[in-house]
N, C-alpha and C positions, 0 to 999 in steps of 0.2 A: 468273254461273253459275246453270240453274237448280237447285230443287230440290223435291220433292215429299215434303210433309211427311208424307203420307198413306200413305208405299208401307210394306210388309207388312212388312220389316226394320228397320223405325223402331218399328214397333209391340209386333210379336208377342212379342219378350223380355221383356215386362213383364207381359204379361197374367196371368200366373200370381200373377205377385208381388202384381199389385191387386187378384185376386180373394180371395187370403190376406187382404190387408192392408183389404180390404170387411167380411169376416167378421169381423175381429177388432174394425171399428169397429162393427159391426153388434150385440157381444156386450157393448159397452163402454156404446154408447147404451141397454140395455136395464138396465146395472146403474143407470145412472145416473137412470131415469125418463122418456129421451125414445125412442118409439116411434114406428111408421109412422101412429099413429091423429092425432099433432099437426104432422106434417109436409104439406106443398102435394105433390098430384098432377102431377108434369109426364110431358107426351108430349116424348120427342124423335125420337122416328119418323120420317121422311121431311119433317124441318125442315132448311132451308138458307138462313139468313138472309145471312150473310156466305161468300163462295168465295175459298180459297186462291189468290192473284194470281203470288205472286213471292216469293224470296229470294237473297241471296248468300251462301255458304258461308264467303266471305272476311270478311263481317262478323260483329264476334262483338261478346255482350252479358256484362255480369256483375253480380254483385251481390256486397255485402261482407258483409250481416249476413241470420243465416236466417230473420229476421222481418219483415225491413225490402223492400219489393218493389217502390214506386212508381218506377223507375228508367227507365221510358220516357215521351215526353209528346210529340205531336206539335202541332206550332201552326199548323198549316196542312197542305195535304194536298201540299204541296213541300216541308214542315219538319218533320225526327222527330229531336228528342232523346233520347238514350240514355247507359247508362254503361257503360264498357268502360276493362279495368285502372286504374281511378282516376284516370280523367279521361271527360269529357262530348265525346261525339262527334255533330256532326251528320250525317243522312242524304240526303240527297235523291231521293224516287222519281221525281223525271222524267230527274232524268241519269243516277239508280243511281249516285249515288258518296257517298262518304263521306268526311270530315276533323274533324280534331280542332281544336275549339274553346276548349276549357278544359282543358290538361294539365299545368296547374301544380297540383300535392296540396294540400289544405288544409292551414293551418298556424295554429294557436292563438296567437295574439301572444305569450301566455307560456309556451307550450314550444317548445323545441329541437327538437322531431321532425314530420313532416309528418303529416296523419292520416290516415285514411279515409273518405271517399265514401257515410255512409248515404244518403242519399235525397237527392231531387232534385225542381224545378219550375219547370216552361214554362209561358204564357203571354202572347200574343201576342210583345212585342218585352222579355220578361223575363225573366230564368232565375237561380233561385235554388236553390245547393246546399249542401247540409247534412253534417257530420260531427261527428267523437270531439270530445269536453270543448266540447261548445259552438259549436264553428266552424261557418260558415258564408262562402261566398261568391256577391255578387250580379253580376250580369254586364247591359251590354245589349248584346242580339240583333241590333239594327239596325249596331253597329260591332262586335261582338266585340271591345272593346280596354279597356284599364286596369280590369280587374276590380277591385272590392273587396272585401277579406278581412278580417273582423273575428271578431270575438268576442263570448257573451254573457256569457260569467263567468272569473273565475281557477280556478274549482273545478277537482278532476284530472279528474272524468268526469261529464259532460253531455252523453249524447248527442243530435244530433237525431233524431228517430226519423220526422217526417211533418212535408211544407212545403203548403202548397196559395196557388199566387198566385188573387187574386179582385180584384175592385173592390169601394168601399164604395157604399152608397146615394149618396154624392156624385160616385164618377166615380170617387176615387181610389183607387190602386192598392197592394195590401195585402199581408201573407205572414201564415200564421199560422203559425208555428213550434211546434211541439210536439216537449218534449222530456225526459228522465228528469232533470227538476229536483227533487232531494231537497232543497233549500236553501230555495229560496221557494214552489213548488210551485206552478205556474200557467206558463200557455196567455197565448204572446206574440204580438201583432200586430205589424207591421213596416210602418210607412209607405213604400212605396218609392221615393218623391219625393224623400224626404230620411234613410232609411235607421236611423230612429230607433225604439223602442216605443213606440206610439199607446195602447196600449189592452194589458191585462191581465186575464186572467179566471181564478178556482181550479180547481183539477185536487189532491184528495184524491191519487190517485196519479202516476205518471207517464203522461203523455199521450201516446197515439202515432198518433194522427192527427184532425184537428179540418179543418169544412168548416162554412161560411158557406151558408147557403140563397139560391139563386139573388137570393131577393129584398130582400135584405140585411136580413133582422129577426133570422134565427136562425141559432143558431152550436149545431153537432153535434162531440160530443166522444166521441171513445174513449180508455178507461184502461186501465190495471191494475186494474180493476176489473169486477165480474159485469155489472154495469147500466151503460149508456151514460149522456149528459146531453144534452138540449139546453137551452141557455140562450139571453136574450136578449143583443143583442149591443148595444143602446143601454143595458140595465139592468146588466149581464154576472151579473144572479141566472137561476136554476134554472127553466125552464120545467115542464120532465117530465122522469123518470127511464125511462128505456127496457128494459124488462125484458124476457127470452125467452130471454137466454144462459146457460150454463153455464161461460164460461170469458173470456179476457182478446177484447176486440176489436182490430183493427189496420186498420179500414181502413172509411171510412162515404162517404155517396152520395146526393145530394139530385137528384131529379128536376127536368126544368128550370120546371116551372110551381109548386117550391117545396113538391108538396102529399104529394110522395112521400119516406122517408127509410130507405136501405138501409146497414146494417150486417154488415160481414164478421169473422168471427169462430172463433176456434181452436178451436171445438165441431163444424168441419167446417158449417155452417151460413151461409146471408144470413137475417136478421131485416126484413121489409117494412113498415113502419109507415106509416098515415096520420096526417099531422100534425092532422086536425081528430080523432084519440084516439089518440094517442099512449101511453095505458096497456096493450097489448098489440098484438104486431105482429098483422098482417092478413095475414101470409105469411109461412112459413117456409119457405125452401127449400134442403133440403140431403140429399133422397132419391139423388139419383145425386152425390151431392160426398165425394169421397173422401178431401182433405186439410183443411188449414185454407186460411180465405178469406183472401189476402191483399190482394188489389186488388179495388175494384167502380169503376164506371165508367156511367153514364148517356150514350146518344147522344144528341142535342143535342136532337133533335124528342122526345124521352124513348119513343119505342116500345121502345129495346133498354136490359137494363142487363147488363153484361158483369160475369162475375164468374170471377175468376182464383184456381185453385188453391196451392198453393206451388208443384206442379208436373204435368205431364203433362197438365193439363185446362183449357180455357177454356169456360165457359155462357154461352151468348147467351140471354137469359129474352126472348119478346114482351110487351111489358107492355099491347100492347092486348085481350091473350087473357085476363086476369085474370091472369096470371104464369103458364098452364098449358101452354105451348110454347116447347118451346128446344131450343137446338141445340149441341151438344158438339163442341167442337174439339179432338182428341186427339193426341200425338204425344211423342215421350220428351225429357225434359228439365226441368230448372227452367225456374220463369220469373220473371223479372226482373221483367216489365212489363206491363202493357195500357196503349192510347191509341186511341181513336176521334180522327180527323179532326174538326175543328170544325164540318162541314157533312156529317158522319157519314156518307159516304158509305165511308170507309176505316178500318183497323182494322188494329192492329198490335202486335204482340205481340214482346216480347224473350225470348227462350233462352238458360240461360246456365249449362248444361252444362259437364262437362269432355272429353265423349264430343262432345255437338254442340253449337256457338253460334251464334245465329244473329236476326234480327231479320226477323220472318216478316210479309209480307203480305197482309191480307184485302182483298176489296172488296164492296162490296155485290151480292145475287146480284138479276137484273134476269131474273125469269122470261119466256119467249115470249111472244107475244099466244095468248089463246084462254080466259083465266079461268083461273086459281090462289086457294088460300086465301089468296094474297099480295097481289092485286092489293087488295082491297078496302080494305087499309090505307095503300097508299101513292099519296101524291098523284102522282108523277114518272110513274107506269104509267097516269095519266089521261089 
């Protein structure tokens, strides 16, 4: 079935409420010392990077915990993972259909009770998902069969809070689990060969989502803490402390040539850091952001970084514009999720409303011949 995420009944009921709920962020940033004079100027005026493709009403998305958001991931532009009632459902856009591939609950070796489904991660032919007191379950993709479910601790509550599968500078294949460890307090790697902890690194607070730089030397960490951390990941000591937030991060984003490092964060804000100064971002963008940032997201060719509100709002930033063009993708609902396509040409967003659910499709917008501000940037229009 289709549906149009854009018609004026999806919209209009809210606008009121975001324009209250603008002002009042608006009065909140002023007490606090951040004004219009340290935030990035964007146009989003007559930008249309990405166009509304398709959805089905039948399909529905959700999430368990109000912080936790990475919960879609596609691994190919015929494979999107998603979570829906606590369990991991595949998608498929070329048939349009959907099935459930993992719908057995996580369950902590030492309790009796099955848990819940924080967060989740894809990656080619591997899919690793996270829940309550520690659990986790690792799956592969290519059989869907004999999952394995384990555990990282006896403790009552460990949550995982952010997974991100990667490769190491040798090829192999990793998980960094980030989780509300009050006991030993550090940021786990996870060999996925052999399903063990490789590597270890400190986390002062609880860690809730940690990413590896494309080029396997650094490793970006968000806490419970004001300041981010990148460290090295051969040394696992302190590279730079990343300053420009005011409040907890939940979600970071390393551009693919490694030089770029984005931070999403509960001050309603993305923080833009170049890694060769790292002591103050180089962009701050969060003039038309109305919630907290819970997902960012890098297209592969790194021109777009997608950044996801808790709800109602997705930014497409152009990062060859200096970050000063983007494009707002609006429509009523949580969101679950962002996932660009690995050859970026698609973009996908989970919903997961109680009003509407739904797992929405973008595609790249492929202007006429005749010259656009677009064509200059993309090779495919040559």
């Amino acid at each position: 079935m289709f549906f149009n995420p854009y018609h004026k009944h999806h919209i209009c009921p809210v606008r009121s409420l975001i324009t209250a709920r603008q002002t009042i962020v608006e009065q909140h940033d002023v007490q606090e010392g951040r004004t219009d004079m340290n935030r990035d100027v964007i146009n989003y005026e007559g930008n249309e990077f990405y166009r509304f493709r398709y959805t089905d009403t039948n399909v529905h998305c959700s999430h368990q915990h109000p912080q936790l958001r990475n919960l879609v991931y596609a691994t190919s532009k015929n494979d999107v993972y998603y979570l829906y009632d606590n369990s991991i459902q595949h998608w498929s856009p070329q048939h349009r259909s959907s099935r459930t591939i993992l719908g057995r609950p996580l369950k902590n070796l030492h309790s009796r009770t099955p848990n819940r489904i924080t967060t989740m991660a894809a990656m080619d032919e591997f899919l690793m998902v996270g829940g309550e007191d520690g659990s986790f379950t690792f799956m592969n993709l290519q059989t869907c069969e004999n999952p394995v479910y384990d555990s990282f601790t006896t403790e009552h509550y460990l949550e995982v809070n952010g997974i991100e599968i990667t490769r190491s500078r040798t090829g192999v294949p990793v998980a960094y689990m980030s989780s509300n460890d009050h006991v030993d307090k550090q940021l786990r790697c996870l060999d996925l060969t052999t399903l063990q902890v490789s590597a270890t690194f400190p986390a002062l607070k609880f860690a809730n989502f940690a990413s590896q730089s494309p080029d396997g030397h650094m490793l970006a960490l968000a806490t419970d803490e004001l300041e981010g951390h990148v460290m090295s990941v051969n040394s696992r000591e302190k590279i730079a402390t990343l300053k420009g937030h005011q409040r907890f991060s939940f979600s970071v984003a390393w551009s693919p040539d490694s030089r770029m490092l984005a931070t999403g964060n509960d001050d309603h804000s993305t923080c833009v850091f170049d890694t060769r100064m790292l002591t103050t971002p180089v962009h701050i963008l969060s003039r038309k952001v109305q919630e907290s940032v819970r997902s960012l997201r890098y297209s592969s060719c790194g021109r777009y970084l997608a950044m996801a509100e808790d709800r109602h709002y997705v930014h497409i930033v152009d990062t060859t514009t200096d970050y000063s063009q983007a494009q707002k993708i609006d429509f009523v609902g949580d969101i679950s999720g962002i996932s660009f396509t690995p050859d970026g040409e698609g973009l996908f967003i989970g919903v997961s409303s109680i009003d509407f659910s739904s797992l929405l499709e973008f595609e790249k917008f492929r202007p006429s011949w005749g010259g656009t501000k677009y064509d200059q940037f993309d090779p495919l229009c040559f």
